[in-house]
N, C-alpha and C positions, 0 to 999 in steps of 0.2 A: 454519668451514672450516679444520680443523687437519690438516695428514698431509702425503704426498710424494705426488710427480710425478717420474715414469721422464722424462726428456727425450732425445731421439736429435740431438745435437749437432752442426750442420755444420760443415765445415771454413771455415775463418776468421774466427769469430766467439770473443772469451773468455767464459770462463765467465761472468763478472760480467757480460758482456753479454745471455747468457740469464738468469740470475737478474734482472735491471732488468725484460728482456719478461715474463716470468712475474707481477711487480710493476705492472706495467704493463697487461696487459692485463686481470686480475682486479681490480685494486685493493688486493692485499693488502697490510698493514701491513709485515709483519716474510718475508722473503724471503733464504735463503740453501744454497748447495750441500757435497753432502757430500765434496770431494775434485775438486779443479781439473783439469780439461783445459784442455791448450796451444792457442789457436789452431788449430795445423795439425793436432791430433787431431778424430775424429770418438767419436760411437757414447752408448753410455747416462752419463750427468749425473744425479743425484739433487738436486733438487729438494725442500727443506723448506720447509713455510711456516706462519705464524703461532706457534701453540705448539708444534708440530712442530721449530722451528729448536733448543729446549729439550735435543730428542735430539739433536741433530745427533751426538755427541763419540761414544756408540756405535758410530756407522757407519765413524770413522774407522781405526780397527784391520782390519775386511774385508779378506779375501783378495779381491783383483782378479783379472779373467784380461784380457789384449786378445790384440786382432789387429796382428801390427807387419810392416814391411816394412823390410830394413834394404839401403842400397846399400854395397856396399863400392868400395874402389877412390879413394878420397877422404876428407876430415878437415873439417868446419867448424868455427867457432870457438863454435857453441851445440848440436854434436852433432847437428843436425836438417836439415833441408833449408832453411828459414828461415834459416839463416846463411850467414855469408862465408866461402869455401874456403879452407883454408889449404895444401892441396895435391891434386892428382886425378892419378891414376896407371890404367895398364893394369893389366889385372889379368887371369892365366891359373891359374884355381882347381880342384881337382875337385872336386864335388859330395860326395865319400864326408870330405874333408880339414875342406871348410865344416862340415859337418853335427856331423863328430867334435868339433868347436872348439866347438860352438853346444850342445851337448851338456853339454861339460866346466863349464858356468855352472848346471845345477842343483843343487839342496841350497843348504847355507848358505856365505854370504860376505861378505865386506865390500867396497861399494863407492862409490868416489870421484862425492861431486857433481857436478851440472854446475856448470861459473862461471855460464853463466846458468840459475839458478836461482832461484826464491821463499823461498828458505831466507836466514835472517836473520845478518848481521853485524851486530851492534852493534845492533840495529834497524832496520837498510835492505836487504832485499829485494839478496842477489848480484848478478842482475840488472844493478841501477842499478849497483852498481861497475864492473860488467864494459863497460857501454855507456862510464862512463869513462874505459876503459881501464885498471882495476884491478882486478885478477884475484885474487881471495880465494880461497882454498884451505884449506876446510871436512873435518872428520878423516874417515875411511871411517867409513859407517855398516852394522852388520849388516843383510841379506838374506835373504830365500830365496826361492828359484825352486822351486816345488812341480811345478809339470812345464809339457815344450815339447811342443806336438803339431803336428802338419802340418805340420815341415818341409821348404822347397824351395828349392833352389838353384838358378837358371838364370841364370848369368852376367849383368851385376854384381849381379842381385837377389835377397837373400835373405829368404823370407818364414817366418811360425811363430807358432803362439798360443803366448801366454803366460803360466801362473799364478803370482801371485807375493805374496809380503807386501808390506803397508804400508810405504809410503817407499823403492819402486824404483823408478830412474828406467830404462824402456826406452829413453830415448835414450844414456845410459853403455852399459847393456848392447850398441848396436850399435854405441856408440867404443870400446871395449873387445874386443870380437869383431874390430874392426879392427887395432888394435894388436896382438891375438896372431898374426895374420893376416900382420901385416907390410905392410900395403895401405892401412889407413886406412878406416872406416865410418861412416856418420852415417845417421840413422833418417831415412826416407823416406816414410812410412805409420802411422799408427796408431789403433785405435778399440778403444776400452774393450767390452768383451763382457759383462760380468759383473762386482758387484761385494757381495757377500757372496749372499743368497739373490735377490739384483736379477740381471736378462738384460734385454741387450737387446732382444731380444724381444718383450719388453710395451711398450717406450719410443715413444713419440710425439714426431715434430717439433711445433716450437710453435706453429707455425698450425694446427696438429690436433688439441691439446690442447684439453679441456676440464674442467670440473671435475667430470663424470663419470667422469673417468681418477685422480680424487685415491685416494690411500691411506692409510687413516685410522695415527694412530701405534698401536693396539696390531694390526692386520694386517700392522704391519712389522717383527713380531718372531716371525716363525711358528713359529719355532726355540726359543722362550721358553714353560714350563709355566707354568699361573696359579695365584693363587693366590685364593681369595675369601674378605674378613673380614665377623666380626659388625659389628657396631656399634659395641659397645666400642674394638673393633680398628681398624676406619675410623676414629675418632675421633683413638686413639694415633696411628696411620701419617700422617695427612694435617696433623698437631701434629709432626709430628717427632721421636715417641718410638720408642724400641723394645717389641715388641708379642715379648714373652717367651713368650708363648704359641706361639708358632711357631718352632722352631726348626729346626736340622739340621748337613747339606754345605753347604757357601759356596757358595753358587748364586742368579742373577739370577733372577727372575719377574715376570713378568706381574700386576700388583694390580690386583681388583675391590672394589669396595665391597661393604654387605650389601645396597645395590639393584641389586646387580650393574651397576656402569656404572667403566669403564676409569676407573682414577685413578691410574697410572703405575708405574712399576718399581720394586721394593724386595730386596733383598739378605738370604738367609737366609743365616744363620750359628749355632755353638753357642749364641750370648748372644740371640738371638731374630733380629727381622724387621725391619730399617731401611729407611727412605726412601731412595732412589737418586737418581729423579727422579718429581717429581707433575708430572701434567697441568695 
């Protein structure tokens, strides 16, 4: 039993608390996800298990899209609804002003952390400082917002999907939207939609799940050409040599053996065909 699990994530539970169920309930050894939701997020969680955990580091570059609701009209101290207000105000907005501001956040940018965040000082988790009451303040990291669809404005509530790279925090993007605003915003809502070729969609809660639902790891590269060696070649690739026989563009694949059975990802390049990751 090696591959992923789409999971449909409820509100108020963490991550590592559905990875433990998932470990839990099947019995599996080695149990981990590809990319944390917050608590108060909902929606799809990927689910690695056994040798599957092996790919995990692939997954993490994926363009994400979610669903966010953002309140304006107020400021907390962790950007989300989960925290303590640091001020709430009235707010008399137009809907064409919101929309133009929420706008101005696609393509690329650099943006500021949250203090509470998983992001590491020194080796401890922002977070714990902040609960401290020490406020570490991490450099802007580049962005992109690939696009915002569906959005709505209906006083204080602003809703909108959104796609985005690796390492954005939608809870900045609705403190930030506040700030330009002049009002103050903190995220309200959120559930991950989509996470590289993964939808919600196919995701099951975890009392739904079974291991009929698993997804073997070369089905989780659809996006990935194969490539399939002799003998000789399996021999080289699964030793850790380069199989100069195959060469090309720097490009990931899909490796079969010559009994055709998945034996994991190898890197073509001009100087041949290397090992990436074996099953």
């Amino acid at each position: 039993m090696d591959g992923f699990f789409l999971l449909n994530k409820e509100k108020g539970v963490s991550s590592n608390f559905v990875v433990q169920g998932i470990k839990k309930k099947f019995n599996f050894k080695k149990v981990g996800h590809l990319g944390t939701l917050d608590p108060m997020a909902t929606g799809l969680l990927i689910i690695a298990v056994n040798k599957a955990t092996k790919f995990s580091s692939y997954f993490l570059n994926e363009i994400k899209a979610y669903s966010a609701e953002v309140t304006l009209g107020g400021s907390t101290d962790t950007d989300d609804a989960e925290g303590e207000f640091l001020y709430q105000k009235d707010i008399n907005l137009s809907s064409k002003k919101v929309l133009t501001f929420l706008n101005s956040f696609l393509g690329d940018s650099l943006q500021q952390p949250p203090s509470y965040s998983a992001l590491k000082h020194k080796g401890k988790p922002l977070y714990k400082y902040a609960r401290e009451g020490k406020i570490v303040v991490k450099p802007p990291r580049e962005i992109t917002i690939f696009g915002i669809e569906n959005p709505n404005f209906k006083n204080p509530l602003l809703s909108f999907d959104i796609t985005c790279s690796k390492g954005t925090y939608i809870r900045a993007i609705a403190r930030d939207i506040g700030e330009l605003l002049g009002c103050g915003g903190y995220l309200s809502k959120l559930k991950r939609i989509e996470q590289g070729c993964f939808s919600i969609k196919s995701a099951k809660c975890i009392d739904k799940i079974s291991k009929d639902h698993i997804i073997t790891i070369k089905e989780a590269f659809p996006n990935l050409d194969s490539i399939s060696l002799n003998k000789e070649e399996t021999k080289i690739y699964t030793n850790g040599g380069m199989v100069t026989s195959l060469y090309g563009k720097k490009k990931i694949f899909k490796i079969f053996s010559d009994i055709n059975q998945f034996i994991g990802l190898g890197e073509v390049s001009d100087k041949g065909l290397k090992l990436k990751q074996l099953v």
